[in-house]
LOLUM-818565 format. One record per residue (C-alpha): residue in one letter; z, y, x. Coordinates in steps of 0.02 Angstrom, whole numbers. Layout:
<atoms>
<atom a, <Z, Y, X>>
...
</atoms>
This chain:
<atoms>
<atom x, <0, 0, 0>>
<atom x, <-40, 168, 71>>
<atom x, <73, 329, 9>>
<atom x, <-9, 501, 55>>
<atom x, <149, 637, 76>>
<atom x, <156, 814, 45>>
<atom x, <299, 923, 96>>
<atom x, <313, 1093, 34>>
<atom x, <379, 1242, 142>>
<atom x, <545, 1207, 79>>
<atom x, <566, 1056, 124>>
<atom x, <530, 1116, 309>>
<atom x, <611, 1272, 338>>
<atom x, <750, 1207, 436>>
<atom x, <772, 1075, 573>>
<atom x, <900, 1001, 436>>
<atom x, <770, 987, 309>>
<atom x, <658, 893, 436>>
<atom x, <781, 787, 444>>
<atom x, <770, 760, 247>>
<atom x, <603, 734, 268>>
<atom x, <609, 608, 428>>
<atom x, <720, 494, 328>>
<atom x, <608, 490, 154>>
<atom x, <456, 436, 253>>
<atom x, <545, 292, 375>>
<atom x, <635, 227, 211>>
<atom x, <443, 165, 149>>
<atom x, <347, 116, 281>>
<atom x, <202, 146, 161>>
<atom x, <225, 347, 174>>
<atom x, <98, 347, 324>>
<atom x, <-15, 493, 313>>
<atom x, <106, 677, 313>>
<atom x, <28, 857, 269>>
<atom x, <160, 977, 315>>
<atom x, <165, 1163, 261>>
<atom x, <214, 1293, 362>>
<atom x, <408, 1345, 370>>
<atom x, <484, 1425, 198>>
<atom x, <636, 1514, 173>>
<atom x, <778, 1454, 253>>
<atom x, <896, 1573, 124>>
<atom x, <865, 1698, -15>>
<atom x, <817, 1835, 76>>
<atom x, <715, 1753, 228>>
<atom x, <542, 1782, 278>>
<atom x, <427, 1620, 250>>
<atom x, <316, 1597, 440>>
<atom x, <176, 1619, 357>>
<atom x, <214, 1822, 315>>
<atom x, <281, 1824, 475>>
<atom x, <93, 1786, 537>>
<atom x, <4, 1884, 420>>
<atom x, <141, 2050, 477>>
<atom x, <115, 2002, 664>>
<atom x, <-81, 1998, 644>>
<atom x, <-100, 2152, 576>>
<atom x, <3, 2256, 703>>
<atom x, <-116, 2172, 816>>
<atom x, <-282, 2206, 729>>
<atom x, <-207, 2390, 749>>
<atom x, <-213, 2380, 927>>
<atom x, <0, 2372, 920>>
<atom x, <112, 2281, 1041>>
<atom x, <145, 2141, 940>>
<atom x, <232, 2038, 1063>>
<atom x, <405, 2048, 971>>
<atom x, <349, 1987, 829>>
<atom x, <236, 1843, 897>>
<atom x, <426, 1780, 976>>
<atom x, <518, 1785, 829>>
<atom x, <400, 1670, 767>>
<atom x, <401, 1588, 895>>
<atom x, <602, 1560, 893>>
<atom x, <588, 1503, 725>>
<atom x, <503, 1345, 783>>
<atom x, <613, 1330, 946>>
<atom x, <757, 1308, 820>>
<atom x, <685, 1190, 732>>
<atom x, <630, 1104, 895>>
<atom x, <791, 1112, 967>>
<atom x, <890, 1059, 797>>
<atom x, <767, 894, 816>>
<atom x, <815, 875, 990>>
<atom x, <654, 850, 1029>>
<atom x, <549, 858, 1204>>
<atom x, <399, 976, 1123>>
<atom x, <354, 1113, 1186>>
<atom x, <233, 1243, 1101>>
<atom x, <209, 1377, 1241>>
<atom x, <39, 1318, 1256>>
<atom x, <-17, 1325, 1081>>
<atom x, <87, 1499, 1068>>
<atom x, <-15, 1587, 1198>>
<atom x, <-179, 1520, 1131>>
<atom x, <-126, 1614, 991>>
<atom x, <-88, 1775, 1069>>
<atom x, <-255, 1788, 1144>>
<atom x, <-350, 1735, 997>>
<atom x, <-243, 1884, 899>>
<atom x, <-296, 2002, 1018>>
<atom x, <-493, 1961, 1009>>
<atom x, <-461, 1967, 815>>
<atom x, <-496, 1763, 765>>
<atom x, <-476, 1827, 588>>
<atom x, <-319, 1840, 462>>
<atom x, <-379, 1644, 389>>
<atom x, <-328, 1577, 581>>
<atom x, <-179, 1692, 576>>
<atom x, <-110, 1607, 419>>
<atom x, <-163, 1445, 455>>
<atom x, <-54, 1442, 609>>
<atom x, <105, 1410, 510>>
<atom x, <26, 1216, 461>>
<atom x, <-45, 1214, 624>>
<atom x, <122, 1230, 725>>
<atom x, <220, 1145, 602>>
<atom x, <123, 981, 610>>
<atom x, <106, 976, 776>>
<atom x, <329, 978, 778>>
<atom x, <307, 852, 626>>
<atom x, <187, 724, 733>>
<atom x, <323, 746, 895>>
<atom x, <458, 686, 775>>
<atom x, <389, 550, 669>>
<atom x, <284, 480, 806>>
<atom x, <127, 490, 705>>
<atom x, <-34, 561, 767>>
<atom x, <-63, 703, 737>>
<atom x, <-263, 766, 665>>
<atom x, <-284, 936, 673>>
<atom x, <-366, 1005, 497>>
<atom x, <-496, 1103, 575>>
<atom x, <-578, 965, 641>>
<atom x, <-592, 880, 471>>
<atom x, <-575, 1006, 318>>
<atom x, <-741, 1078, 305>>
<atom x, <-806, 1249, 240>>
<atom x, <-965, 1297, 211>>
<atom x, <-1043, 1458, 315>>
<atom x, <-1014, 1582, 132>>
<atom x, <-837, 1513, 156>>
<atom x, <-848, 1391, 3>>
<atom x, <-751, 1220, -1>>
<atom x, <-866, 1068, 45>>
<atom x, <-811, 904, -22>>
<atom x, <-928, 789, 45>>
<atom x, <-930, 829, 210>>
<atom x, <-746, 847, 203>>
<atom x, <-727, 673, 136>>
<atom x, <-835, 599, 262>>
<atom x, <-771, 689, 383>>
<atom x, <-577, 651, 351>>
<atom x, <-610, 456, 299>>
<atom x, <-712, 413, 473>>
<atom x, <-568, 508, 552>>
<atom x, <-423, 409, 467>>
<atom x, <-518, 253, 461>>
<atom x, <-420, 177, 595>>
<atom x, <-266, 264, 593>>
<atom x, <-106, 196, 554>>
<atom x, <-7, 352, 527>>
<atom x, <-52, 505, 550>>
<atom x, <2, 704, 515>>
<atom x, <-131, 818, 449>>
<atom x, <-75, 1012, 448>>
<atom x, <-115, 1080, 250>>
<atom x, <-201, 1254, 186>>
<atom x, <-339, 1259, 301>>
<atom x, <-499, 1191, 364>>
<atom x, <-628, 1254, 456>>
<atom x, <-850, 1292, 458>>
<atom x, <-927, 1194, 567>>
<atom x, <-937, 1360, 697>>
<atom x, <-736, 1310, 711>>
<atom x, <-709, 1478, 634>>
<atom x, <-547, 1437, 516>>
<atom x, <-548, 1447, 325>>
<atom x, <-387, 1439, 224>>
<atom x, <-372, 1388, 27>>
<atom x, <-265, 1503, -80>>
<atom x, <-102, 1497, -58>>
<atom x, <-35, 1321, -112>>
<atom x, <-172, 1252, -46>>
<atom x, <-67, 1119, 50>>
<atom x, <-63, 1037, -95>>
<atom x, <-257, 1014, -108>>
<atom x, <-258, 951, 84>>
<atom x, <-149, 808, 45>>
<atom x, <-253, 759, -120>>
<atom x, <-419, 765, -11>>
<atom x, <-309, 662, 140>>
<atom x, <-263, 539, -19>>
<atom x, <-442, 526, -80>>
<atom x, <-500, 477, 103>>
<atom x, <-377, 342, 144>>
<atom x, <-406, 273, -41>>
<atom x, <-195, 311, -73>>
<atom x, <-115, 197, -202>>
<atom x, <7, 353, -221>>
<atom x, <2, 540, -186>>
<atom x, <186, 613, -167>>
<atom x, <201, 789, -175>>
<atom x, <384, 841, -122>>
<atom x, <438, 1002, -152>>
<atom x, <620, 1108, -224>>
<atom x, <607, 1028, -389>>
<atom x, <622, 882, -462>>
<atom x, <438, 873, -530>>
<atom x, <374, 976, -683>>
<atom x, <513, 1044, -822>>
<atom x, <482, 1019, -997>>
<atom x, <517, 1224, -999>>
<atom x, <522, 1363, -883>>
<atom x, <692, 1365, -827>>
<atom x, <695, 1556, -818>>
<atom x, <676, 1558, -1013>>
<atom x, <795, 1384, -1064>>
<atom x, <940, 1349, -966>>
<atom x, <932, 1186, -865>>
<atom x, <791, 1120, -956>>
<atom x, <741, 925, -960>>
<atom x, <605, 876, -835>>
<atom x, <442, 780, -860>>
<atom x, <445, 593, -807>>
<atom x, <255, 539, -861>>
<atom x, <132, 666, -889>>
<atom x, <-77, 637, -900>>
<atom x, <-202, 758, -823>>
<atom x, <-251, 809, -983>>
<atom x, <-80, 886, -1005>>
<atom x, <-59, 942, -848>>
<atom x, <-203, 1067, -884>>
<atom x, <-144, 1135, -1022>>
<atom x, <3, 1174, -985>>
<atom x, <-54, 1245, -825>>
<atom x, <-190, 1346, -917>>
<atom x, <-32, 1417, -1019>>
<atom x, <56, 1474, -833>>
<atom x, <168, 1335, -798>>
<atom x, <131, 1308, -598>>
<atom x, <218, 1161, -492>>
<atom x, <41, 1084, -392>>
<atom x, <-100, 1209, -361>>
<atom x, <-228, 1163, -505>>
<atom x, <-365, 1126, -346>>
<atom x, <-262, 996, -304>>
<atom x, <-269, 866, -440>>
<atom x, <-465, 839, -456>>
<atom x, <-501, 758, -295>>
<atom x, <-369, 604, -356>>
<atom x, <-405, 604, -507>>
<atom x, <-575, 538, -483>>
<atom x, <-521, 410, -391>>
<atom x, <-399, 349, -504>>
<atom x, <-248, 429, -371>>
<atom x, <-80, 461, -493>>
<atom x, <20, 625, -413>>
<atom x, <215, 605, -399>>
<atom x, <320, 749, -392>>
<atom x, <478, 745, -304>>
<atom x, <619, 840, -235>>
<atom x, <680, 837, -63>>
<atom x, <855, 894, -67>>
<atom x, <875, 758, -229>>
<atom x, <741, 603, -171>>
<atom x, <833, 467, -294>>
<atom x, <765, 579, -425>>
<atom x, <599, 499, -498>>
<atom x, <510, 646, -524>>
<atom x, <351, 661, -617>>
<atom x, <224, 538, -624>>
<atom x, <26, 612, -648>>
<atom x, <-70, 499, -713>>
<atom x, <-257, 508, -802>>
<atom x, <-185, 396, -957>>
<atom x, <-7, 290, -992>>
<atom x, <47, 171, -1139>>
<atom x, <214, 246, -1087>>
<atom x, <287, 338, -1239>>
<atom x, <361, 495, -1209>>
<atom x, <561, 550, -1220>>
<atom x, <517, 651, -1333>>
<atom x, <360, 734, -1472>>
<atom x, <315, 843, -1351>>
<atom x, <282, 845, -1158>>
<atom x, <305, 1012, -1118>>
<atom x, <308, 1209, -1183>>
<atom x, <234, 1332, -1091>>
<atom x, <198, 1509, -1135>>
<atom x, <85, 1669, -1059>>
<atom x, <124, 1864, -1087>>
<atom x, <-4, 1993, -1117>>
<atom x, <-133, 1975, -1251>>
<atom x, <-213, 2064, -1361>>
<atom x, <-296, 2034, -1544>>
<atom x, <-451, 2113, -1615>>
<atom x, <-459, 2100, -1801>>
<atom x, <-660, 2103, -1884>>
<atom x, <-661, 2098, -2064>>
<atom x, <-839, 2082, -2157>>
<atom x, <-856, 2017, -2339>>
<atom x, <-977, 1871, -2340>>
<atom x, <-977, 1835, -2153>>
<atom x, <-975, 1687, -2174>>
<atom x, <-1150, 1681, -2232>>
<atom x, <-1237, 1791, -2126>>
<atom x, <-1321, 1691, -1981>>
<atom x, <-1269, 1712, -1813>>
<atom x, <-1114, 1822, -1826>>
<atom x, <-997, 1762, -1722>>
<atom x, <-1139, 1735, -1578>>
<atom x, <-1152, 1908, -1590>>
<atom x, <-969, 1963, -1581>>
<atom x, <-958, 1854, -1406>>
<atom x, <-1101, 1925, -1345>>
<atom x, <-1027, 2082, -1344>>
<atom x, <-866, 2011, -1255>>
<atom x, <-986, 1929, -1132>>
<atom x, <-1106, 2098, -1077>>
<atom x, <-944, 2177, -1045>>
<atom x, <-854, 2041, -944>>
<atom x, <-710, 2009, -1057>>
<atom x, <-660, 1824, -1059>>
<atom x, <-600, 1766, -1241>>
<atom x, <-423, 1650, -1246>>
<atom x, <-448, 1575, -1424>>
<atom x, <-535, 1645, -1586>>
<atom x, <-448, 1596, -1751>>
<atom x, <-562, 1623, -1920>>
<atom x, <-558, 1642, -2091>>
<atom x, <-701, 1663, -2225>>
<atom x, <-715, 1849, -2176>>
<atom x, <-625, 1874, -2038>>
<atom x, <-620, 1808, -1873>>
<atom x, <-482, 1865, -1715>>
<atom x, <-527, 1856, -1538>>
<atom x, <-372, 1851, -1416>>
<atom x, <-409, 1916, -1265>>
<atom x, <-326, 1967, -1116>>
<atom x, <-248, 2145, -1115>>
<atom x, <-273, 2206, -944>>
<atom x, <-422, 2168, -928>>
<atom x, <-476, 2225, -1132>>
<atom x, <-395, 2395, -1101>>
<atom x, <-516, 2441, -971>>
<atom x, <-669, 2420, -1075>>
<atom x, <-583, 2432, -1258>>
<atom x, <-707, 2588, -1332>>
<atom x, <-858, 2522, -1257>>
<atom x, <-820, 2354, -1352>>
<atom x, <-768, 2423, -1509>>
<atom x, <-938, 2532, -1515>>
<atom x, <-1058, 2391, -1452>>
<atom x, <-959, 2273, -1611>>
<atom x, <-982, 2410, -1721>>
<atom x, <-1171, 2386, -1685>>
<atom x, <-1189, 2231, -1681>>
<atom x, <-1102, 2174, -1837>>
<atom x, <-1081, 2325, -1959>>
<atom x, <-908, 2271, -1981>>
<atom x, <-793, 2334, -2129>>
<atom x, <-648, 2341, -2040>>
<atom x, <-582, 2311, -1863>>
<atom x, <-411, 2308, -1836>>
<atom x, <-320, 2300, -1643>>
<atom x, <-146, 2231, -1603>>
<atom x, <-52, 2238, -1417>>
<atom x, <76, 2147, -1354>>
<atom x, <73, 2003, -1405>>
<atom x, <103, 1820, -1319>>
<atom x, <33, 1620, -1334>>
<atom x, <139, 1500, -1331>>
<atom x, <93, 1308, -1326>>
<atom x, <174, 1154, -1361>>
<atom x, <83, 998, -1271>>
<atom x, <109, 805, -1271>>
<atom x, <16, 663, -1302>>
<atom x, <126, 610, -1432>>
<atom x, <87, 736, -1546>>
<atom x, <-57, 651, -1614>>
<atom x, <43, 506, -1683>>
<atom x, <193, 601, -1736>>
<atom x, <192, 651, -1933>>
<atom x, <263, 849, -1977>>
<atom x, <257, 921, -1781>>
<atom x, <175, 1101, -1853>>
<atom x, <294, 1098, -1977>>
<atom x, <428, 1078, -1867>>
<atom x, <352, 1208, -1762>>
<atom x, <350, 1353, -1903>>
<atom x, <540, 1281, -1968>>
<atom x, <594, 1312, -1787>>
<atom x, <511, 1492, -1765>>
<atom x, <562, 1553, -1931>>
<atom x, <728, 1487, -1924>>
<atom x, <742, 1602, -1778>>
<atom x, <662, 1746, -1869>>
<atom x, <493, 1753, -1773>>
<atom x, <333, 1773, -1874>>
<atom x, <181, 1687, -1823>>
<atom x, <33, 1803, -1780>>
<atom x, <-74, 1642, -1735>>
<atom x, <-106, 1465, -1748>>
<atom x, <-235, 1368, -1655>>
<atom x, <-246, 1178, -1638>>
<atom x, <-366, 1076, -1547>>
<atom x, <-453, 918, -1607>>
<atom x, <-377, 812, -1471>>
<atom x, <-231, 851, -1571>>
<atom x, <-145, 868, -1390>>
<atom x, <-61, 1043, -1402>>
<atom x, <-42, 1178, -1548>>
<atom x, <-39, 1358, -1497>>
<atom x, <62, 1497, -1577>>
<atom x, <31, 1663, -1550>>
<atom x, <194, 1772, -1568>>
<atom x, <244, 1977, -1531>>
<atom x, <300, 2007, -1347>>
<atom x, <493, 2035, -1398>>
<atom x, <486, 1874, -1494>>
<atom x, <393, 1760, -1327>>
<atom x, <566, 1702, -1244>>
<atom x, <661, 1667, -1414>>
<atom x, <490, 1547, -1479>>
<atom x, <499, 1454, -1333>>
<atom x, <690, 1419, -1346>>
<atom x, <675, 1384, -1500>>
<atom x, <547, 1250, -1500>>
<atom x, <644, 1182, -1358>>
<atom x, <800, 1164, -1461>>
<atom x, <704, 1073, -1614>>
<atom x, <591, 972, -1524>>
<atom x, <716, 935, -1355>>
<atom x, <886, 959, -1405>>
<atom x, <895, 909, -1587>>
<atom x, <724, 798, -1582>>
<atom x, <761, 812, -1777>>
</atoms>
């Protein structure tokens, strides 16, 4: 069996948490292939490395001394080095670095240094060889991601290696000039180093015990997630609940690769299992709530809409010509609502009221701000008699009115669209009747 690992900056901010780390990959000889990130905080109000590089790369881009700033850096990995007790030494690698700030290698290579170092301290402690991304993670020359040559790039490379450390986040064009992902992006490097060794098992080990079934900042000490499909996954990521970088799960999912989320600091903890389908039944209805602030709602009214030809294509082609993306669009016999996003309406909100008004020769258009979607997902919906009812009982029993309702036909989630003072109190209470009472 073959388990690819993924440790977040968290989990390697200290030589203590290598430690952590050290001791969940010797207890299964199976976790053989490790994609470190670079060094997070180590308390509240630390600096992760990889602002530390981005700081220090600037001052030299600006032609400043940047010397202190390259050796606090550096001390941060002498401490870890030295908490390890181990014979590395990175004064090599450290002055490669100050030379290639000073001829300006580019802010990707800056940030990509973090990994880079870290990996190489990971490989001196585990004993595993140690593959540097650049030489495997591929860009193209416009800087886009390629997958194939990635793939058969990283596969030939890992083909005959037992174990084996592969830095995360970056990747480089076949010049050798670096390329990061966005940040997070450790977490697609160890789903493309999963796809190439053909993993039984990507673990992705970060602060948390894998995904909640609600964002802790809204419900206190929430219940977490122990089987979720990829299906669910997205929505609830679409709706802004973020544990894996969404890049991350399609390279294992098509090859059948589940994701398991675990904590560090708590590894007896399951975690949650990503999977693309289970006969496992879930805790409870739902899988998970998630919620997204800042929309807004325009209103057309037209009596016998319904009947004239091509209406709607025309009301989205007006959101199209002026680059507005639409979230969902409820309808009625003569009405139809398009939710959109209110940044990004505001900006262009006469020009698409007067290009509507020609287009459609509406009756009436009516606008509404601040206002908030929240959805309730699981797969267990679909066989589970009264869930919207529960959903209004549990919003009007907590006084909110609903503004919207939109469900899909994979009967997988139901979203509610409620005022912004009312976003925090739906989600609680949905939590309560559907979590806490499971009446």
């Amino acid at each position: 069996m073959k388990k690819v690992v993924k440790f977040g900056g968290s989990s390697l901010a200290s030589a203590d948490q290598f430690k952590k780390v050290g001791t969940i990959i010797h207890d299964d000889e199976n976790r053989r292939y490790v994609v470190p990130s670079a060094p997070g905080k180590r308390f509240s109000n630390d600096t992760k490395v990889t602002d530390m590089l981005y700081a220090c790369y600037e001052s030299a881009v600006k032609g400043e001394d940047f010397s202190g700033q390259l050796a606090d850096i550096r001390e941060r990995y002498q401490e870890i080095i030295d908490g390890l007790n181990l014979d590395c030494s990175l004064d090599q690698d450290f002055e490669v670095i100050r030379e290639n700030f000073q001829n300006e290698a580019g802010v990707d290579y800056a940030a990509s240094r973090g990994e880079f170092l870290n990996g190489k301290i990971m490989s001196s402690y585990l004993g595993f060889e140690f593959v540097d991304a650049a030489e495997v993670i591929r860009f193209n020359d416009d800087g886009s991601f390629n997958a194939g040559a990635t793939d058969e790039l990283l596969s030939a490379r890992l083909q005959d290696t037992d174990a084996a450390v592969v830095p995360g986040f970056y990747g480089a064009k076949s010049d050798g000039t670096v390329v990061t992902f966005s940040r997070g992006g450790s977490d697609v490097t160890g789903s493309l180093v999963a796809l190439a060794v053909r993993a039984d098992l990507y673990e992705n080990w970060t602060d948390v015990s894998g995904f909640l079934i609600a964002d802790p900042r809204i419900v206190k000490n929430p219940k977490s997630i122990e089987t979720i499909t990829y299906k669910e996954l997205r929505e609830l990521s679409y709706m802004g609940a973020s544990v894996l970088h969404e890049d991350a799960i399609f390279p294992v999912r098509k090859a059948g690769i589940p994701i398991n989320i675990r904590n560090t600091n708590a590894p007896e903890d399951k975690g949650t299992l990503i999977v693309e389908s289970t006969c496992r039944q879930p805790k409870y209805t739902i899988t998970g709530i998630a919620g997204t602030d800042g929309f807004a709602s325009i209103t057309i009214e037209k009596a016998m809409m319904n009947s004239e030809i091509g209406f709607c294509r025309k009301v989205l082609q007006v959101f199209e010509d002026n680059g507005v993306s639409i979230e969902h669009m409820p309808s009625g016999i003569d009405t139809m609502t398009i939710f959109v996003n209110k940044n990004s309406f505001e900006e262009k909100e006469q020009k698409i009221l007067s290009d509507i008004q020609r287009a459609v020769h509406p009756d009436h258009v009516e606008l509404e701000s601040d206002l908030a979607l929240v959805a309730v997902v699981g797969r267990g919906m679909k066989s589970t008699r009264g869930t919207a009812g529960r959903i209004f009982s549990a919003l009007a029993h907590a006084h909110i009115n609903v503004k919207m309702i939109d469900q899909g036909s994979s009967e997988l989630n139901i979203i509610v669209g409620v005022k912004h003072e009312d976003f925090k109190n739906a989600i609680r209470a949905l939590y309560e009747i559907f979590v806490l009472t499971q009446i």
